[in-house]
N, C-alpha and C positions, 0 to 999 in steps of 0.2 A: 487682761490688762497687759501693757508693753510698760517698758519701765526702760528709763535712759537716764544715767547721770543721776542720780538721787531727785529725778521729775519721774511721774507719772506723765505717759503720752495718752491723751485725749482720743476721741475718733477720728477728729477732726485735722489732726496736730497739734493741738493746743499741749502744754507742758504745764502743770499744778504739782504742787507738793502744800502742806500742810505743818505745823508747828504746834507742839502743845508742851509746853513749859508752865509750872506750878505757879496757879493765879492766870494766866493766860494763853490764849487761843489765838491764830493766827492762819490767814489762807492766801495764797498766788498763785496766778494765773496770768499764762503767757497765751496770746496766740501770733504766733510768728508771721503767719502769712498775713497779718493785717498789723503790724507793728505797732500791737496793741498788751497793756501790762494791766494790769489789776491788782490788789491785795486791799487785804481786812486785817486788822489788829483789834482787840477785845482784851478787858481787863478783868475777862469772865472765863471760867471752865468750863462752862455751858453751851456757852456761845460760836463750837464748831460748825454745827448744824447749818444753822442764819447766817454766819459768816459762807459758806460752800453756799449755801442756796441765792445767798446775795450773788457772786461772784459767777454762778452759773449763768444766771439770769443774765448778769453785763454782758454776757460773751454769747449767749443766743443769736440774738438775729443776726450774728455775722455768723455762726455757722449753722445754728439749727439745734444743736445739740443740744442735752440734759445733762450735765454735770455734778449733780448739789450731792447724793449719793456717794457718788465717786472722789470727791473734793475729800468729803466726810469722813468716808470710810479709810482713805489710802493713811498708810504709815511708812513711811521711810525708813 
């Protein structure tokens, strides 16, 4: 993993960090080269998972990649 500026860089470039604050879950997702933004907001702790998996998913076919994992797992 590369890590820049409090983002995780993607394989692709894409740039994601993650938020877990007491009661909610939160994910973003950049990808630069397609001037394209994403984010999830959840009023669940649970809810990292499906948040990263959602967000991987929007950003696929412009690059191919699998993120939800990687969304999931990174901590700042």
């Amino acid at each position: 993993m590369h890590y820049g500026l409090g983002w995780a860089i993607g394989p692709s470039g894409q740039l994601y960090l993650n938020g877990r604050l007491p009661g909610y879950r939160t994910a973003i997702l950049l990808v630069p080269q397609r001037a394209y933004a994403c984010m999830a907001l959840a009023a669940n702790t649970n809810a990292l998972p499906e948040i990263a998996q959602l967000l991987s998913d929007l950003q696929r076919p412009m690059t191919g990649d699998e993120l939800g994992d990687a969304i999931n797992e990174f901590a700042a």
